[in-house]
C-alpha positions in Angstrom: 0.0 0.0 0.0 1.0 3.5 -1.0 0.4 6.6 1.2 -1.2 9.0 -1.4 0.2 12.1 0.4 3.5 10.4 1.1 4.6 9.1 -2.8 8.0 7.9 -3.8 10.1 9.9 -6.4 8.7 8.1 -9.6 4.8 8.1 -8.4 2.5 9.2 -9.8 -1.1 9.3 -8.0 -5.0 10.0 -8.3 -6.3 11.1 -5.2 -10.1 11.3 -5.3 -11.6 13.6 -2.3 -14.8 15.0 -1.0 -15.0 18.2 -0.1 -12.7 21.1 1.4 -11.8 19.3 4.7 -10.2 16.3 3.0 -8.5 18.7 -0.1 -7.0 20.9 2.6 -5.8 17.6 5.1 -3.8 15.9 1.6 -2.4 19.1 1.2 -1.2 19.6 4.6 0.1 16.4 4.7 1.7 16.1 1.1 3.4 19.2 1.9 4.8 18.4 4.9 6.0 14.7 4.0 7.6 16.7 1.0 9.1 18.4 3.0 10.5 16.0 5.4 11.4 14.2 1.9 14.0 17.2 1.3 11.9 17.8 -2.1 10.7 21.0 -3.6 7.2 21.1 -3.4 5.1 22.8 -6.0 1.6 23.6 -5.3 -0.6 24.1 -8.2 -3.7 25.9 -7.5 -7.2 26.6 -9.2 -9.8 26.3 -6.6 -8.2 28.6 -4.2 -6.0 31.3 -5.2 -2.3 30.9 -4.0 -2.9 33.7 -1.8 -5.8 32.3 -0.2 -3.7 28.6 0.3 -0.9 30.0 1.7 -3.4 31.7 4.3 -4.7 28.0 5.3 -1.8 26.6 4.7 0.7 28.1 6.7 -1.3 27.6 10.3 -1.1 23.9 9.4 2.3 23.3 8.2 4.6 24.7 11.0 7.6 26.7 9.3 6.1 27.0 5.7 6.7 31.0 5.2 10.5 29.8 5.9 10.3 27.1 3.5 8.9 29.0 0.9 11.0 32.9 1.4 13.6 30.0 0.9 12.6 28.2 -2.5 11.6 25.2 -0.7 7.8 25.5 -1.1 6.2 27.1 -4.4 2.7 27.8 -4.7 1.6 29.1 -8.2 -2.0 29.0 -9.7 -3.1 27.5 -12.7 -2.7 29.6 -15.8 -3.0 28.2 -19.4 -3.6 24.7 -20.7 -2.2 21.3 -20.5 1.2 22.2 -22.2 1.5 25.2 -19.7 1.0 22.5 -16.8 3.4 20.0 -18.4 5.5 23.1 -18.7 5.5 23.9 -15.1 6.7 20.6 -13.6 9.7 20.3 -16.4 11.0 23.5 -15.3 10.3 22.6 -11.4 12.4 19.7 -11.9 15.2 22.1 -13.4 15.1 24.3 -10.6 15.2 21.6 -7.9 18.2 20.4 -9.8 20.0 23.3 -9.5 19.0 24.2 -6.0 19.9 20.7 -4.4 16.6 19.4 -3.8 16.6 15.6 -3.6 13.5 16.0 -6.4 9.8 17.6 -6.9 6.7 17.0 -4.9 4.1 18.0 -7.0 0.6 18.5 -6.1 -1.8 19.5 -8.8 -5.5 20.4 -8.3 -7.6 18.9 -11.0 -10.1 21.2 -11.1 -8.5 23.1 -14.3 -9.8 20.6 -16.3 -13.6 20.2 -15.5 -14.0 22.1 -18.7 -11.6 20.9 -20.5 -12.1 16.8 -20.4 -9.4 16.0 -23.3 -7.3 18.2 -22.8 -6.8 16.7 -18.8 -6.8 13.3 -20.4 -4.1 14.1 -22.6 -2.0 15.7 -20.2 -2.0 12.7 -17.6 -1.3 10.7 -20.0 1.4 12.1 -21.5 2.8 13.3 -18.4 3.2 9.9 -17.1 6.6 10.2 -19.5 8.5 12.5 -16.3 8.2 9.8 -14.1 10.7 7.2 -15.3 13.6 9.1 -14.4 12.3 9.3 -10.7 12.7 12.7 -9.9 9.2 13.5 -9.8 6.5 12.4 -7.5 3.1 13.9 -8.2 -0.6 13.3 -6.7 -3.5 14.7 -8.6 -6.7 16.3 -6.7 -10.2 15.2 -7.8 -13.3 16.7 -6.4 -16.0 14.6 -6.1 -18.0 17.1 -6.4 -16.8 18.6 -9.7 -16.5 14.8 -11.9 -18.6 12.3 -12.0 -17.8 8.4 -10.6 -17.2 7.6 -14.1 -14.8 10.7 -14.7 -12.6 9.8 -11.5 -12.5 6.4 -12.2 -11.2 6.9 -15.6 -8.6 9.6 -14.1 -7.4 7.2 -11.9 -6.9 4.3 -14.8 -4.8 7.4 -16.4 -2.3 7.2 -13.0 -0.2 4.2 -12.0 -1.4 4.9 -8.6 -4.7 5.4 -7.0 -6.1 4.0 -3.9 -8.1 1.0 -4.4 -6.5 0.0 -7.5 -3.2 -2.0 -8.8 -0.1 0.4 -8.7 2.3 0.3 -11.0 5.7 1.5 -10.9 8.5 2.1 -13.7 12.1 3.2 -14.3 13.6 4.1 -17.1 16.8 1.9 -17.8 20.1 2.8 -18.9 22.2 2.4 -21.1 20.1 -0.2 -22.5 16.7 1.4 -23.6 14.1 0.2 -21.1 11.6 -0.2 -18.9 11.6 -2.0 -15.1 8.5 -2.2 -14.2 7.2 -3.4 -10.8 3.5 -3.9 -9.2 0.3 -5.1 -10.4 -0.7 -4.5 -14.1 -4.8 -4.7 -14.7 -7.7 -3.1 -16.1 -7.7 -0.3 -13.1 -4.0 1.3 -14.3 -3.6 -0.6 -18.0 -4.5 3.1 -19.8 -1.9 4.2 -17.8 0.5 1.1 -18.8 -0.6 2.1 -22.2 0.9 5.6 -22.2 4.4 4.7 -20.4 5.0 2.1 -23.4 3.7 4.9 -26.2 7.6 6.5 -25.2 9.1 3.4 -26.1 7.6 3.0 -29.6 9.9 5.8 -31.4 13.0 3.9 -29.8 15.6 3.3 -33.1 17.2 0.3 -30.8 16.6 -3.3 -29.1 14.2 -2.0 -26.1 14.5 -4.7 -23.0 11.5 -4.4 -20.5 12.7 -6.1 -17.1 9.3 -7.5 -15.5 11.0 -9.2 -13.0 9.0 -6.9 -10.2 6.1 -7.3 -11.4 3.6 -9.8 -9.8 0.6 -9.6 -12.1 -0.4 -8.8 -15.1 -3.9 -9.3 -17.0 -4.1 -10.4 -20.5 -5.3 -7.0 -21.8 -2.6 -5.7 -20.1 -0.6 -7.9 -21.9 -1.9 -7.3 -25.6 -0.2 -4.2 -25.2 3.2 -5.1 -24.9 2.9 -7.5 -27.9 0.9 -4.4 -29.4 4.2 -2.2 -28.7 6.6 -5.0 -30.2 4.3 -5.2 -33.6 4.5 -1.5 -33.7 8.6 -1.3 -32.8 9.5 -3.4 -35.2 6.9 -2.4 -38.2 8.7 1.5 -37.4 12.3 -0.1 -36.8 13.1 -3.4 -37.4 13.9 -3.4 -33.9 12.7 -5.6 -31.1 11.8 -6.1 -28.1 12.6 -8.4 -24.9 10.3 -8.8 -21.8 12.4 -10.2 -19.2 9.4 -11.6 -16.1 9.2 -14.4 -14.2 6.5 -17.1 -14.4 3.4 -15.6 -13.8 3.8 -13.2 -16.4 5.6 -15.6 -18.7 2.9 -17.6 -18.9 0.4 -14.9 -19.4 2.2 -14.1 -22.6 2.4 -17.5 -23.8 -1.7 -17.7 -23.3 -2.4 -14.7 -25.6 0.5 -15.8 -27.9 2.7 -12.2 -27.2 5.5 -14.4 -27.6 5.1 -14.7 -31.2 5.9 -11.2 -31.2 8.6 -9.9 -28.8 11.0 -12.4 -27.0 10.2 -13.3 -23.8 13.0 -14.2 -21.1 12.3 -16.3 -18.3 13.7 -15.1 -15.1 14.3 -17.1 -12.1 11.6 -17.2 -9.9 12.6 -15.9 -6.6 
């Protein structure tokens, strides 16, 4: 289990919430747990202004005008679209980089994109692309209120994380290109799955995708890998390995992936 206001570096989290008392109680504690962390944390606003944060904020997180007169703590409010947003958490990253912060604690409130349904959707999506290098964690605010059951629960199968569903974790591998993935793979996360293999399709090289860590995985989860591997090597002539244990080995045998990509059997341990 995963404490939603306490990610790793590399998470990337839906947090569903009813109303101000539990949107102001993540907050508190995300921020403070970032800060423990030694991350930068970035607050992204759009219900409140930042102004109006800072002034619940700061009674709840003891030391936070400190943290933030010293670049610590940033609290900015939403301005301009999905690429502004993507945007935003590059250049956080850059600055905690060059500040010696041990990475970025995002939090992002959802509400920007009530109106603007695609648009969100495309930027979780693609944003799930930061988090392979592990120097962002992130958790998403969803009002209740504001999206439907049927809107949250498809903004949660965007994330790799959400409570009540499979988590999923990845790392980018070098110098090979790669994924290791670890977790649960199923239909709760797989669009998410979906989107952290789209970065792999425009790879020019042999891609190896260490599954060792993971301990489930459905079979629609699995037609996408062998999806990736016809579309790798249709682009490149390239292709591609899954390294897994058992379980998933013979999940990939069932739907016939390995007809596709090669497929590595790993000691189970």
């Amino acid at each position: 289990m995963v404490d939603v206001a306490d990610p790793d570096l590399g998470d990337h989290v839906c947090l569903p919430f009813q109303g101000d008392r539990e949107r102001m109680a993540a907050t508190r504690a995300f921020t403070a747990n970032g800060l423990r962390r030694r991350a930068k944390v970035v607050i992204i606003t759009h219900t409140d202004t930042p102004e109006r944060t800072r002034e619940w904020l700061a009674p709840l997180v003891p030391g936070l005008a400190a943290a933030e007169a010293a670049g610590r703590v940033e609290i900015t409010a939403y301005a301009d679209g999905p690429a502004w947003l993507l945007g935003e958490l590059v250049a956080a990253g850059e600055l905690a980089r060059e500040q010696g912060h041990r990475g970025v604690y995002a939090l992002v409130d959802a509400a920007w994109g009530v109106r603007d349904a695609a648009g969100r959707e495309r930027f979780e999506a693609a944003v799930n692309a930061l988090f392979g290098e592990r120097w962002l964690a992130a958790v998403c605010q969803y009002d209740r209120g504001l999206y439907s059951a049927a809107a949250v629960n498809r903004a949660a199968a965007i994330h790799p994380i959400a409570p009540g569903q499979a988590l999923l974790r990845f790392v980018n591998m070098r110098p090979q290109p790669g994924l290791r993935l670890s977790g649960d793979i199923d239909i709760t996360n797989r669009l998410a799955f979906a989107s952290v293999l789209t970065q792999l399709e425009a790879v020019a090289a042999e891609v190896v995708i260490d599954a060792t860590g993971l301990d489930f995985i459905d079979a629609g989860s699995a037609q996408l890998l062998a999806l990736t591997a016809l579309a790798r090597a249709a682009a490149h002539h390239h292709r591609t390995v899954v390294v897994c244990r058992g379980t998933v080995a013979r999940v990939l045998r069932l739907i016939r992936a390995d007809e596709v990509l090669a497929v590595r059997r790993a000691v189970d341990g």
